[in-house]
Z-matrix of the N, CA and C atoms (Angstrom, degrees):
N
C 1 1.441
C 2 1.524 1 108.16
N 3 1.420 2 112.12 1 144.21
C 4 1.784 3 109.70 2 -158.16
C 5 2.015 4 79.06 3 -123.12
N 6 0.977 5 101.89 4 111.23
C 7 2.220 6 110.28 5 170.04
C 8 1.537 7 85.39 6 -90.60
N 9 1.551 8 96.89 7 119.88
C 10 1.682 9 111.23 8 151.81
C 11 1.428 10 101.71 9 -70.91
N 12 1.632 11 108.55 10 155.07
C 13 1.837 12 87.96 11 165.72
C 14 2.055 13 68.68 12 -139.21
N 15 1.128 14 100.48 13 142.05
C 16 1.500 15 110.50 14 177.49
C 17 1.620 16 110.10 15 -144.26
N 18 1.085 17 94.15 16 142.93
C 19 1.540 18 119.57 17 177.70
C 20 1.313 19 148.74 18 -143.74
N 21 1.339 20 129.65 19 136.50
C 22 1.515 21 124.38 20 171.97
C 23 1.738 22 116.70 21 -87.64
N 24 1.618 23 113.06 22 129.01
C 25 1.288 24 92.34 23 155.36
C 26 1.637 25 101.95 24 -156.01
N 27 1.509 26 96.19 25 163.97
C 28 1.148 27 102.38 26 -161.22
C 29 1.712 28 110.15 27 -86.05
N 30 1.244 29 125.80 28 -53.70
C 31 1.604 30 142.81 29 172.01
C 32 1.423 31 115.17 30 -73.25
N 33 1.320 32 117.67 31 -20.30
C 34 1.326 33 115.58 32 -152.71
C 35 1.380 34 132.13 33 135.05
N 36 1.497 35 96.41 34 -76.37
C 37 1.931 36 127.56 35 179.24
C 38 1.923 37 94.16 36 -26.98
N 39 1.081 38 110.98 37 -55.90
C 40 1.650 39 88.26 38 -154.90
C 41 1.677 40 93.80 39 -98.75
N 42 1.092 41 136.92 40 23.77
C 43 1.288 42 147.15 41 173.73
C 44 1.757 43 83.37 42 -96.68
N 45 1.503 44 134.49 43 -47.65
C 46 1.603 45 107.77 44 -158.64
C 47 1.679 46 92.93 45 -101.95
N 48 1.058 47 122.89 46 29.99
C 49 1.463 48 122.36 47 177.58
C 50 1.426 49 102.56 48 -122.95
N 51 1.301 50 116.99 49 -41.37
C 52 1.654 51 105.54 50 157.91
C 53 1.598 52 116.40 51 -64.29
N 54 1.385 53 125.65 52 -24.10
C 55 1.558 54 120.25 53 177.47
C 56 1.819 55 88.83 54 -73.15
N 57 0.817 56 134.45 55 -50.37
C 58 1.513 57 137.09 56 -168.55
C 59 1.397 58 108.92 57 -63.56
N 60 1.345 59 120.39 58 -56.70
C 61 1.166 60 109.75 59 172.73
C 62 1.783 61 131.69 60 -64.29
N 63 1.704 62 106.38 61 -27.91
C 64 1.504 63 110.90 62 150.17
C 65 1.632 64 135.46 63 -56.62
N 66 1.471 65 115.51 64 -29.08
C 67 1.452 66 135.16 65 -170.98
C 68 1.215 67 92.72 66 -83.00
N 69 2.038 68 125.92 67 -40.70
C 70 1.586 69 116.02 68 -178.00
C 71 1.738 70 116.45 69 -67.06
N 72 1.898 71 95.76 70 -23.29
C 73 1.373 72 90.18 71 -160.52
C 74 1.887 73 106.17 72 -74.96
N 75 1.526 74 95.57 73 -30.75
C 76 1.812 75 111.05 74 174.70
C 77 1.139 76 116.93 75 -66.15
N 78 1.286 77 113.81 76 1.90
C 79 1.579 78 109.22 77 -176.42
C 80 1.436 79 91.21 78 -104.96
N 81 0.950 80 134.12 79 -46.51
C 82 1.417 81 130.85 80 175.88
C 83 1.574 82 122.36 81 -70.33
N 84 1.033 83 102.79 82 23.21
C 85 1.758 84 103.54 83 172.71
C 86 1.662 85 98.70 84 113.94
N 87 0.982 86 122.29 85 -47.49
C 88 1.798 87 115.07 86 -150.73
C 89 0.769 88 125.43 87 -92.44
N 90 1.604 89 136.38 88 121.86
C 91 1.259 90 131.15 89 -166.24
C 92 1.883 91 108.47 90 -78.32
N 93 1.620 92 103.48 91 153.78
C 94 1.502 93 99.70 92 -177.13
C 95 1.123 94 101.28 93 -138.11
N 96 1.350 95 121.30 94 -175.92
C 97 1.462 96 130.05 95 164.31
C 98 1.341 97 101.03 96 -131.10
N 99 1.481 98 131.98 97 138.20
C 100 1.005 99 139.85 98 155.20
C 101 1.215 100 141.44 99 -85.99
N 102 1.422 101 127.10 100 95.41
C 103 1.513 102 108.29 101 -161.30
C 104 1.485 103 109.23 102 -136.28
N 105 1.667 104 123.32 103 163.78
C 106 1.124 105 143.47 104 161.70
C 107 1.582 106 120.89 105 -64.30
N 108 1.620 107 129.89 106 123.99
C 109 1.170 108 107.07 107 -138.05
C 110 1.725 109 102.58 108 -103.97
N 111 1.739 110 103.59 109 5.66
C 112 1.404 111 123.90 110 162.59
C 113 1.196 112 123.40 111 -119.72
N 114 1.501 113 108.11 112 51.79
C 115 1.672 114 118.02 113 -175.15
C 116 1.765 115 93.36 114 -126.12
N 117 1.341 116 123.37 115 -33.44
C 118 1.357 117 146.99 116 166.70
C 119 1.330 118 107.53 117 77.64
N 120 1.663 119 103.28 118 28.71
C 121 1.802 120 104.22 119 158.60
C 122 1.422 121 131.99 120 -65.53
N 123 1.645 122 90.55 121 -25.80
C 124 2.031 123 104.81 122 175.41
C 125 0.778 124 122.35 123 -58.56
N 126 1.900 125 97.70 124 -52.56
C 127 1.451 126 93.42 125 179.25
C 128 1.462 127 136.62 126 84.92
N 129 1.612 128 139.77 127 -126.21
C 130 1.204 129 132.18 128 162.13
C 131 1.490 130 87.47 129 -122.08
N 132 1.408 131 78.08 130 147.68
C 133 2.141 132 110.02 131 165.52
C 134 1.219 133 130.92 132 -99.57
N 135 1.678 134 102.25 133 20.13
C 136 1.787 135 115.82 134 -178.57
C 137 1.745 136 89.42 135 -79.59
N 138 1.367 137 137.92 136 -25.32
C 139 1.658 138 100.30 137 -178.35
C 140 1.258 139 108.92 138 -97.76
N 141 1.521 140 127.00 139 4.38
C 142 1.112 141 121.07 140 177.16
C 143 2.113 142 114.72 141 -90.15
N 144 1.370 143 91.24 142 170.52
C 145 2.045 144 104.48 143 175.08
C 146 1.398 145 112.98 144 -84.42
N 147 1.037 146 106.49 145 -42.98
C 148 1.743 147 118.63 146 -174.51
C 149 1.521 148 101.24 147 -134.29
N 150 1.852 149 91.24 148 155.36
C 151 1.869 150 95.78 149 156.36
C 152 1.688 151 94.72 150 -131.75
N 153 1.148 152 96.40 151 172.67
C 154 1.913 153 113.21 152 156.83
C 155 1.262 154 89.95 153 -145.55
N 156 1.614 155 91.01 154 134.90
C 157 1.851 156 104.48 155 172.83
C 158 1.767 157 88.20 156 -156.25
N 159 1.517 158 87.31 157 144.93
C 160 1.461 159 121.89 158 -169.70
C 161 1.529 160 105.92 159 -136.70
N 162 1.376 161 103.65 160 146.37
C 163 1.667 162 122.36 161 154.37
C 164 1.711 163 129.92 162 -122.06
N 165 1.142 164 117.56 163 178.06
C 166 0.821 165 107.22 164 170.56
C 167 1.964 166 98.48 165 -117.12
N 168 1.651 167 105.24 166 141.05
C 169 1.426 168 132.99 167 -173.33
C 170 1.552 169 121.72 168 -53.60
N 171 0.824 170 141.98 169 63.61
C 172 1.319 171 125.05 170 -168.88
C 173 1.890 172 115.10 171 -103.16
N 174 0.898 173 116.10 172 129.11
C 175 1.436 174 101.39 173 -171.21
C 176 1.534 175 127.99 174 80.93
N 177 1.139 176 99.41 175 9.09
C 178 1.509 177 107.56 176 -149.33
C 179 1.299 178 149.29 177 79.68
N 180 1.238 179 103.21 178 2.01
C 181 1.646 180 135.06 179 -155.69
C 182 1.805 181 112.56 180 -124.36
N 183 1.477 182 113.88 181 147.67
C 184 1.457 183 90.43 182 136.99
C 185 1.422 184 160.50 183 -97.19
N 186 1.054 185 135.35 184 158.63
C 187 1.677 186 141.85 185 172.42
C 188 1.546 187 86.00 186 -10.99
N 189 1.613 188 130.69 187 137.55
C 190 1.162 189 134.40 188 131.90
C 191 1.440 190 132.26 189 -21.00
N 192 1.324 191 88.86 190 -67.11
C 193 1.759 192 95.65 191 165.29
C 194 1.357 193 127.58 192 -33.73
N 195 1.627 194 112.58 193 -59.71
C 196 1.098 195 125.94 194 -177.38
C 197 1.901 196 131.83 195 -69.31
N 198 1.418 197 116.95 196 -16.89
C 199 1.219 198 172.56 197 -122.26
C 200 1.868 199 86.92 198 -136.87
N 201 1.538 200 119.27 199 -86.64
C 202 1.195 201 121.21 200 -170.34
C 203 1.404 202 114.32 201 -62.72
N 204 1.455 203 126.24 202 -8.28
C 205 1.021 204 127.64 203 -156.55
C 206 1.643 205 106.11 204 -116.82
N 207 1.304 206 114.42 205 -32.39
C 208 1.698 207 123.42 206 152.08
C 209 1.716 208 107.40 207 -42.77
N 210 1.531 209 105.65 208 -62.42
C 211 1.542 210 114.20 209 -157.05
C 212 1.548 211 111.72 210 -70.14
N 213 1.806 212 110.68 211 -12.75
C 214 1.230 213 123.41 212 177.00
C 215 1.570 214 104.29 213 -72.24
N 216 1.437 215 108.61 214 -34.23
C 217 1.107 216 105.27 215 -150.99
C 218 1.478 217 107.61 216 -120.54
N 219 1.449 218 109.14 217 43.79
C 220 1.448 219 107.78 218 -158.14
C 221 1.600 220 107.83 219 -97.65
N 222 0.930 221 126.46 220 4.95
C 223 1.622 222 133.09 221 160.82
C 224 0.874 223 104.73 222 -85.94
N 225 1.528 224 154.71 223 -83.69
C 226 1.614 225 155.78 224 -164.56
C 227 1.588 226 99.95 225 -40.96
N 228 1.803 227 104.36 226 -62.55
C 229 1.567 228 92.45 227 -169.97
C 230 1.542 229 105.59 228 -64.46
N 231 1.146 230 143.09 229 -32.61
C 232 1.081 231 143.96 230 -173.65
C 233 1.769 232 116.72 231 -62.91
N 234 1.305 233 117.56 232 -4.97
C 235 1.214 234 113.81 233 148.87
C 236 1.227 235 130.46 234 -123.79
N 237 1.796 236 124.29 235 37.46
C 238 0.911 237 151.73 236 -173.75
C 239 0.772 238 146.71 237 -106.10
N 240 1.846 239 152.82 238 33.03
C 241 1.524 240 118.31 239 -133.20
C 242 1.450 241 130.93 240 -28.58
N 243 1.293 242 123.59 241 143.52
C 244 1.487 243 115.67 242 178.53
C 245 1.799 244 100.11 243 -151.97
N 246 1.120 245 105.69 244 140.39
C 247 1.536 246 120.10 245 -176.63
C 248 1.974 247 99.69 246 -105.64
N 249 0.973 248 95.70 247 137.77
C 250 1.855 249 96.38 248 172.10
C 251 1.722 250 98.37 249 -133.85
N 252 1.285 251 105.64 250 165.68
C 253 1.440 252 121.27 251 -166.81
C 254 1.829 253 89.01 252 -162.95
N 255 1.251 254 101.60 253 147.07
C 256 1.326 255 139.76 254 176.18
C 257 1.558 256 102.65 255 -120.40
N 258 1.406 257 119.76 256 134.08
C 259 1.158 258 134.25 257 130.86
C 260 1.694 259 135.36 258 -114.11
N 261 1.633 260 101.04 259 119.62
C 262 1.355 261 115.53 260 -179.82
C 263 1.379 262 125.47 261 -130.33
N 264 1.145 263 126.57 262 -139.44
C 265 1.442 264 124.96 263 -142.68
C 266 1.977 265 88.18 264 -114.07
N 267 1.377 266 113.58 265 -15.68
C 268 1.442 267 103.67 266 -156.28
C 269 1.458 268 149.66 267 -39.41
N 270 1.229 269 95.55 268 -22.99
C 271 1.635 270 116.46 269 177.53
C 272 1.430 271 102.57 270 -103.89
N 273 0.935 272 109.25 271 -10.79
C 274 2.098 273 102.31 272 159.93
C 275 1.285 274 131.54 273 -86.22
N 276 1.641 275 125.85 274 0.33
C 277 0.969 276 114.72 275 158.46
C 278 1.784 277 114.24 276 -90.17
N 279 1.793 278 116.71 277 179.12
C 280 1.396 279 87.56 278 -177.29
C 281 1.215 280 118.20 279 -89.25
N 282 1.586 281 103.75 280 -159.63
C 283 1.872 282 102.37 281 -175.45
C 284 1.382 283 138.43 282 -62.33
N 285 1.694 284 107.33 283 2.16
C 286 1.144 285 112.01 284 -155.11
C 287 1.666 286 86.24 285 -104.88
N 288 1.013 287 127.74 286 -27.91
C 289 1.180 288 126.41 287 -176.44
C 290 2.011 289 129.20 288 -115.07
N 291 1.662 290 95.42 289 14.13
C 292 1.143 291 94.57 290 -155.97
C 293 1.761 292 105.85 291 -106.39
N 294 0.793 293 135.77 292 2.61
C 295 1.488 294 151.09 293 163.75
C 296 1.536 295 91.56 294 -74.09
N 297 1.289 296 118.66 295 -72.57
C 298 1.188 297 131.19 296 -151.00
C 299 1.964 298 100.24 297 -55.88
N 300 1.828 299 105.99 298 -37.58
C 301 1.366 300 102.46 299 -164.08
C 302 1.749 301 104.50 300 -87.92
N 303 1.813 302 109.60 301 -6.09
C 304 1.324 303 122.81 302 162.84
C 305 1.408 304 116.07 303 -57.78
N 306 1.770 305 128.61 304 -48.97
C 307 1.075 306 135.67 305 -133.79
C 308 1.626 307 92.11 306 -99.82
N 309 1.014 308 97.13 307 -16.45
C 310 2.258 309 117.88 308 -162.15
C 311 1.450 310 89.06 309 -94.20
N 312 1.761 311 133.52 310 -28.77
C 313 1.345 312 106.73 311 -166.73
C 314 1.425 313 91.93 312 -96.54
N 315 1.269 314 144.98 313 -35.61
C 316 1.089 315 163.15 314 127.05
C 317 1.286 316 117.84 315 13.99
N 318 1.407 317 113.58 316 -70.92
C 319 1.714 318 129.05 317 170.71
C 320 1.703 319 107.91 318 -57.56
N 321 1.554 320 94.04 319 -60.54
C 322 1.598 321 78.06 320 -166.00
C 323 1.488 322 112.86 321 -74.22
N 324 1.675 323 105.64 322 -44.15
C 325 1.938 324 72.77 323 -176.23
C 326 1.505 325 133.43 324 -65.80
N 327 1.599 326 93.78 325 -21.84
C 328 1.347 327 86.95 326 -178.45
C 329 1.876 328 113.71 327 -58.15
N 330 1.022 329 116.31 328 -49.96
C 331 1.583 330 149.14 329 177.87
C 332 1.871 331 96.69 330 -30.48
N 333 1.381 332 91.40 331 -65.72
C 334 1.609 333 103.60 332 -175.47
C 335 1.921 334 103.45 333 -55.07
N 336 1.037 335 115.38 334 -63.79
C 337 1.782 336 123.98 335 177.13
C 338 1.592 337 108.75 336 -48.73
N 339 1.252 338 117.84 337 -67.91
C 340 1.307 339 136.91 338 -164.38
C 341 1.463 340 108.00 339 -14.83
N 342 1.153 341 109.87 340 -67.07
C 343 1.728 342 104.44 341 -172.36
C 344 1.349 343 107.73 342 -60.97
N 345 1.908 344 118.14 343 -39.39
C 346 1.523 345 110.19 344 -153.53
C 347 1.510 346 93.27 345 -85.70
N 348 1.138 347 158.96 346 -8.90
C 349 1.993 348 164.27 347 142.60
C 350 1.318 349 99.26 348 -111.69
N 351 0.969 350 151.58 349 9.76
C 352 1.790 351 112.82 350 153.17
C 353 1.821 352 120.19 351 54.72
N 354 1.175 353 103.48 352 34.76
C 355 1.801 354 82.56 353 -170.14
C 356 1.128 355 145.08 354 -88.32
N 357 1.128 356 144.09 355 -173.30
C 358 1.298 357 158.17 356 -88.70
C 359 1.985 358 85.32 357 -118.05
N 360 1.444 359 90.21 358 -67.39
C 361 1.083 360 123.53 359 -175.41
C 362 1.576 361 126.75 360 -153.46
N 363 1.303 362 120.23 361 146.86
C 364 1.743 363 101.40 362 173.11
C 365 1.438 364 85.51 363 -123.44
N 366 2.348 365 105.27 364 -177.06
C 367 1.641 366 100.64 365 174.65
C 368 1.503 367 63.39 366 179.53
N 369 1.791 368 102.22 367 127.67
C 370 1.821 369 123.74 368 171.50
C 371 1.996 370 84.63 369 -96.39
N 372 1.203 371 85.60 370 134.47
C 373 1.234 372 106.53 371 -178.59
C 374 1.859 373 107.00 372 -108.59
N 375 1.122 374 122.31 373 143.84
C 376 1.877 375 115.70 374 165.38
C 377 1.247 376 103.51 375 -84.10
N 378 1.341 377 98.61 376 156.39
C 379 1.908 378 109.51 377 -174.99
C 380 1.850 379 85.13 378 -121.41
N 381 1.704 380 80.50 379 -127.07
C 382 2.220 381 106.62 380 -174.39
C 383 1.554 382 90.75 381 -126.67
N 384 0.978 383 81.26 382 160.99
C 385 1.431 384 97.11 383 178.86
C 386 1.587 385 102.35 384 -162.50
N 387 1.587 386 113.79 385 110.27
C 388 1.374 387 124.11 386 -163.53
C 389 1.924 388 87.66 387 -121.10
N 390 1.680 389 113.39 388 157.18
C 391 1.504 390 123.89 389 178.31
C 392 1.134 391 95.71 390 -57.13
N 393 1.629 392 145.59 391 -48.83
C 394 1.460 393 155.32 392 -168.36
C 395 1.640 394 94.90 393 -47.79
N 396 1.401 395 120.86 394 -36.88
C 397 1.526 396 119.75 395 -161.28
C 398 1.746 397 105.11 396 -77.81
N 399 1.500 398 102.80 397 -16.85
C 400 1.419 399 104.12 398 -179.24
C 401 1.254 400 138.91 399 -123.27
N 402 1.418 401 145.94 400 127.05
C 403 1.511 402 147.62 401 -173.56
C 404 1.428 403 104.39 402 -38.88
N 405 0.910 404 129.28 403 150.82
C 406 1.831 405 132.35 404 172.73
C 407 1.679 406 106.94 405 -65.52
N 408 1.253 407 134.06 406 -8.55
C 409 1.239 408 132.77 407 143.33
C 410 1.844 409 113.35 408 -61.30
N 411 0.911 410 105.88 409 -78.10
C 412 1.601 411 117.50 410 170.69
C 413 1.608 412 117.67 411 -21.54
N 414 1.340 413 87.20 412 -55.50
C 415 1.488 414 97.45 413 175.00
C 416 1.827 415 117.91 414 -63.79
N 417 1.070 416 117.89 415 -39.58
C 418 1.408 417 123.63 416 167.92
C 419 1.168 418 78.77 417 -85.10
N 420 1.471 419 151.33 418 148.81
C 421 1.273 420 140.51 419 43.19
C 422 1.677 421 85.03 420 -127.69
N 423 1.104 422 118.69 421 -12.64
C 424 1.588 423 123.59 422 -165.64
C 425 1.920 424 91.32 423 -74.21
N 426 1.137 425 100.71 424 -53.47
C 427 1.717 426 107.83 425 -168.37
C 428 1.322 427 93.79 426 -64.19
N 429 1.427 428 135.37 427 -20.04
C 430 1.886 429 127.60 428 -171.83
C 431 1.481 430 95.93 429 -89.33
N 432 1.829 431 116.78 430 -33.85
C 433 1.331 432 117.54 431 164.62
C 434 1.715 433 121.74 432 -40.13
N 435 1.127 434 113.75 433 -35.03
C 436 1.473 435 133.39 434 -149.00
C 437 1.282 436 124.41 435 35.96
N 438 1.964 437 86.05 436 68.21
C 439 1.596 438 109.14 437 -171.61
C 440 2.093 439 80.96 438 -88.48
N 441 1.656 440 75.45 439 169.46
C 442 1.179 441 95.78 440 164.19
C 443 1.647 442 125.33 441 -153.21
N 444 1.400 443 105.65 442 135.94
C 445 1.860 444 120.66 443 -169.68
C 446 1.600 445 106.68 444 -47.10
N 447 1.327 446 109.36 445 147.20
C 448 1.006 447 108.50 446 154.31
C 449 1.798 448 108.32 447 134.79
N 450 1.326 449 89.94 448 -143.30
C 451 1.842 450 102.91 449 -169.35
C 452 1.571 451 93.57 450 -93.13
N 453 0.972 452 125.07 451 158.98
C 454 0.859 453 132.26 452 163.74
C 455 2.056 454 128.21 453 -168.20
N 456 1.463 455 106.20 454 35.04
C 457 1.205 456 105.82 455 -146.71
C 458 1.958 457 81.81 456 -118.97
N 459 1.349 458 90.72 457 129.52
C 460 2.124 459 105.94 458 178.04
C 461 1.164 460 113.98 459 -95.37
N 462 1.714 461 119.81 460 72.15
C 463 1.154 462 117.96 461 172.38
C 464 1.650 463 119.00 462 -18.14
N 465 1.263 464 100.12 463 -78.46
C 466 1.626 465 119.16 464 163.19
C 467 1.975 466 98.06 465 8.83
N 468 1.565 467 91.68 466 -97.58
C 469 1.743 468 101.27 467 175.05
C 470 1.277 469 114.29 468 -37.62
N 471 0.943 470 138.77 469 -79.32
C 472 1.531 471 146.82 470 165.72
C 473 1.433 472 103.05 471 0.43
N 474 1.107 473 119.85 472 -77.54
C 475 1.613 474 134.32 473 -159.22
C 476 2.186 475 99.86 474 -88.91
N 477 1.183 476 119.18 475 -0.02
C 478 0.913 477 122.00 476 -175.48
C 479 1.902 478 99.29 477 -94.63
N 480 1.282 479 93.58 478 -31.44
C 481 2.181 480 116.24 479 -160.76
C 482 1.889 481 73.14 480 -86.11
N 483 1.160 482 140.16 481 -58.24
C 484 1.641 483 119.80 482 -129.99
C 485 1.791 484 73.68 483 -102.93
N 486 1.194 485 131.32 484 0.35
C 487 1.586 486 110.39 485 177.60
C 488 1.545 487 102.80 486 -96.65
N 489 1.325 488 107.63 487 -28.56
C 490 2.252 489 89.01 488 161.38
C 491 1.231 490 119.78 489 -98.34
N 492 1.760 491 109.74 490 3.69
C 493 1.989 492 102.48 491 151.18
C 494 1.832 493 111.75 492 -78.07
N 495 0.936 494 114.27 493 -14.22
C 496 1.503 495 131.98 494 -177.79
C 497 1.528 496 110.69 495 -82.30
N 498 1.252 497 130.68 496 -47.81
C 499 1.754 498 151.66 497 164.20
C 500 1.333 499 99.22 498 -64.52
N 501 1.534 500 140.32 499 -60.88
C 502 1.428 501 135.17 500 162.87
C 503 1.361 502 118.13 501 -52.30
N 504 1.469 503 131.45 502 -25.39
C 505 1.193 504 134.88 503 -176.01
C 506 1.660 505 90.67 504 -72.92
N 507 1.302 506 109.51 505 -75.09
C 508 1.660 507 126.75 506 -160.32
C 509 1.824 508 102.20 507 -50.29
N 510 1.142 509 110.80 508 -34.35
C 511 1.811 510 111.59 509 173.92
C 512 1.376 511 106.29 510 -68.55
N 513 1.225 512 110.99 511 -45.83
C 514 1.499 513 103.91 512 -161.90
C 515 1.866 514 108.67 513 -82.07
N 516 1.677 515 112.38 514 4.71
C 517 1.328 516 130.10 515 -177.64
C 518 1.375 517 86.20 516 -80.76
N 519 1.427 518 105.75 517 -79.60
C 520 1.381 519 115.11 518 -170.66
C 521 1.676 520 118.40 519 -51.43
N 522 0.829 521 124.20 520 -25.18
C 523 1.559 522 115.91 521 165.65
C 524 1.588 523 100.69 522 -69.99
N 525 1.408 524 123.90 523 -35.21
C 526 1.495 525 98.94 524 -167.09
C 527 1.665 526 109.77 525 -72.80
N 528 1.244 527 101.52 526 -38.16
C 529 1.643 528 104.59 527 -166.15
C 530 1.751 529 101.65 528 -81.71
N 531 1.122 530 118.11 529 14.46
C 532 1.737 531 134.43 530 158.82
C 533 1.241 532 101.09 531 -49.43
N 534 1.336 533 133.99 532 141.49
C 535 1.588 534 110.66 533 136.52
C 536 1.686 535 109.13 534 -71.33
N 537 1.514 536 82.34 535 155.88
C 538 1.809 537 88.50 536 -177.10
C 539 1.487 538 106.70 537 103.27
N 540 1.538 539 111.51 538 -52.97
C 541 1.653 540 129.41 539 -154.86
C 542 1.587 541 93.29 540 -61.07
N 543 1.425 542 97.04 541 125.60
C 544 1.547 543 135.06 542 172.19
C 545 1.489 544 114.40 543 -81.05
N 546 1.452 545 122.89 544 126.60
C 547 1.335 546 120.53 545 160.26
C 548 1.726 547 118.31 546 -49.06
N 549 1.286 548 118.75 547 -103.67
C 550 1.714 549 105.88 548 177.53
C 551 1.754 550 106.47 549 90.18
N 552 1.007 551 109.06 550 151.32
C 553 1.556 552 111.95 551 152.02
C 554 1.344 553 131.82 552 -87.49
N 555 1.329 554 132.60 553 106.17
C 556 1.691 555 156.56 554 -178.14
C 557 1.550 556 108.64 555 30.72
């Protein structure tokens, strides 16, 4: 079984968290492909078992790209398991507001996707977040946030989220090559 894991990002950050989260899934047995989800190497996910596709958060939302490319593809993934992940700003604003701006990126994208893939699982991940990343509006309301610049991304979590998409991958292997064992979603 070949897991696309595809992604949008805008800076980077969720471009090396989809390479990370592909390198966790290859270490555990499964071969993947890694791809950009506006480069149009992915492509369609009708011959594949699984996808993981990620964006990166902006607004609360995802990348367009990433967004147009679910809704393209919302029959294939829709009989598929598929895991999605967001990366955003969440743990960079401060404490007073940062659960709350976790639970909001959380709700809506998942909320917005949900019906058109159904998935597996989702998990908003923190990236960087540099002043360059933001409009001079952005930038003031982020500093009233008492966000703060920088790195902010927990490997730790990361590789903790793609090691029970990796344990769901490997079960749902072994049920197929079962006799008996049924395709199904995860």
């Amino acid at each position: 079984m070949i897991v696309p894991v595809g992604y949008a990002s805008a800076h980077g950050s969720t471009h090396e968290v989809a390479e990370r989260i592909a390198s966790g899934l290859e270490e555990a047995g499964h071969r993947v492909e890694c791809h950009h989800l506006e480069d149009g190497d992915i492509g369609s996910p009708a011959s594949r078992d699984a996808c993981v596709v990620g964006s990166a958060v902006h607004n609360r939302d995802w990348l367009p790209g990433a967004r147009r490319w679910v809704e393209r593809y919302a029959t294939e993934l829709s009989r598929m398991p598929v895991w999605m992940f967001g990366v955003g700003m969440s743990r960079a604003p401060g404490h007073r507001v940062r659960a709350r701006a976790e639970q909001e990126q959380e709700r809506r994208v998942v909320e917005a996707l949900r019906e058109v893939v159904r998935p597996v699982g989702h998990k908003v991940f923190s990236g960087e977040v540099h002043p360059d990343h933001l409009n001079p509006m952005g930038r003031t309301l982020f500093r009233a946030m008492g966000g703060r610049y920088g790195y902010h991304r927990d490997w730790s979590v990361v590789d903790a989220w793609t090691g029970s998409v990796a344990e769901r991958l490997a079960a749902r292997r072994g049920r197929r090559a079962s006799p008996g064992g049924g395709g199904g979603r995860g």
